[in-house]
N, C-alpha and C positions, 0 to 999 in steps of 0.2 A: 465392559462392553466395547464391543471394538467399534471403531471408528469408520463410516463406508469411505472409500476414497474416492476422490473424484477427478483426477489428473486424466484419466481418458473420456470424462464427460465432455460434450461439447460445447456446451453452454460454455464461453471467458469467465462469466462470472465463479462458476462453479470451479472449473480450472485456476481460477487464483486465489479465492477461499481454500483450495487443497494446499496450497505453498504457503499464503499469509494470513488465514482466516483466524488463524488461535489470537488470541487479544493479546500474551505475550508479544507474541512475533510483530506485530504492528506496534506497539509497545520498543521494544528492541528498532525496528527499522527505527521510527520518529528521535530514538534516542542517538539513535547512529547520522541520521540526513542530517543532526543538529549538531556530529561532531564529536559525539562518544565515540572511543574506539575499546578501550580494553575494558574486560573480563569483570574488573572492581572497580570503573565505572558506572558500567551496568548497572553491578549487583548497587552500587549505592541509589543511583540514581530511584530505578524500579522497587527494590525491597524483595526482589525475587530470592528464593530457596536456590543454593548456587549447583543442585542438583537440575532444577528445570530450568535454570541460567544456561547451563553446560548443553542439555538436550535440544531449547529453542536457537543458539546460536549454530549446533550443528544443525539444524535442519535448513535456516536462512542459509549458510555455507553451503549445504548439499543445492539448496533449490536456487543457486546462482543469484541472490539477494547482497551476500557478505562474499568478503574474500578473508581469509586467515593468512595474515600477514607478517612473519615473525620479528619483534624488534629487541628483543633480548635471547642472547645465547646461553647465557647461564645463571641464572638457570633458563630453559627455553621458554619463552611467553611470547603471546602474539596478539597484533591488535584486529580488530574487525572492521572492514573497510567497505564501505555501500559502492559496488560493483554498479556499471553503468544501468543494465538491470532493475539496480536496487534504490540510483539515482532517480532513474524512472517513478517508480514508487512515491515520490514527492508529493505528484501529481494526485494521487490518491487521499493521502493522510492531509494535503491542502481542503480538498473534499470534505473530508471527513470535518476537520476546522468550520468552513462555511456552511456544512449542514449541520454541527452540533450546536454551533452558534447559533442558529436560526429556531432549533426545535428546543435544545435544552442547555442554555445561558440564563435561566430566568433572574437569575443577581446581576446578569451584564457579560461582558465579555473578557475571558481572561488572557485571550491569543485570539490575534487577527493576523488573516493572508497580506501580507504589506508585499510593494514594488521594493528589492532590498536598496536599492540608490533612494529613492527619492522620499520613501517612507510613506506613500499614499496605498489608501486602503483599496483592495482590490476583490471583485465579485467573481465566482466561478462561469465560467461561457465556453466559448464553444467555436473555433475558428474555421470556416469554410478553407481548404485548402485553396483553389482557385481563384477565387478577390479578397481572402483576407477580410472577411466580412465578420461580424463575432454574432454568436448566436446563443441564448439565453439556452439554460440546459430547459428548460421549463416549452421550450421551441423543438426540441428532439426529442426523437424514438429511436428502435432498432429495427431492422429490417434483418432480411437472411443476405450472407455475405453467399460469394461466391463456392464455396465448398459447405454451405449449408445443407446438411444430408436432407432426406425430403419430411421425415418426422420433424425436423426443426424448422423448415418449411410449414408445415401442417398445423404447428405448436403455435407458431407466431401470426401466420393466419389467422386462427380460430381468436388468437389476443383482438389484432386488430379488426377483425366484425364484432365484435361486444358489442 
């Protein structure tokens, strides 16, 4: 079955579920933000078939996540490098930590969001650009940005009068 794409969707969400949504590829990033770079790292780390090793890593490459980087000539091998992009991404799989933590840790927690200096444990929030104020995500919603078509308009709307 083929898979819908959703790269011209306009929903973010949906637009970065189409680059990171496969559970490999989030998988692969969090292995990468933490400093894996080659091929048979990976494959150890994850236990992936080195045929969908091969296909997840080109597609992080294509969608500007990884960069292939070559450090050996001969024979040729290269390592995978989280492009600022895919540094970005941090912030997400951080997320991902504090909300699996919270819904399904039921034995306790086996990774927490730490400050990397000081070692103190840290919650996810939400920082007002203009006083630097921090704001609980549980305090946010989404609105229609400036280039919100009018169905997206209309979409969001109808959310918030429920």
């Amino acid at each position: 079955m083929q898979r819908t794409k959703l790269s011209n969707a306009e929903c973010p969400i949906a637009r970065s579920l189409d680059e990171v949504g496969e559970w490999w590829s989030m998988l692969l990033m969090r292995d990468a933000l933490q400093g894996l770079r080659r091929f048979d790292e990976f494959s150890q780390s994850l236990g992936i078939a080195p045929n969908m090793l091969t296909r997840r890593l080109t597609a992080l490459v294509e969608a500007g996540m990884l960069e292939r980087v070559p450090y050996s000539q001969r024979p040729l091998r290269y390592e995978y490098v989280p492009t600022a992009k895919g540094e970005d991404f941090a912030t997400v799989l951080m997320a991902f930590v504090d909300w699996g933590n919270r819904h399904y840790a039921t034995e306790g927690e086996s990774v927490q969001v730490v400050e990397r200096q000081s070692g103190k444990r840290l919650q996810l929030t939400f920082t007002d650009p203009d006083d630097g104020r921090t704001v609980a995500p549980a305090h946010c919603t989404v609105q229609p940005g400036p280039a919100a078509s009018a169905a997206m308009r209309a979409r969001l709307e109808r959310i918030r009068t429920r």
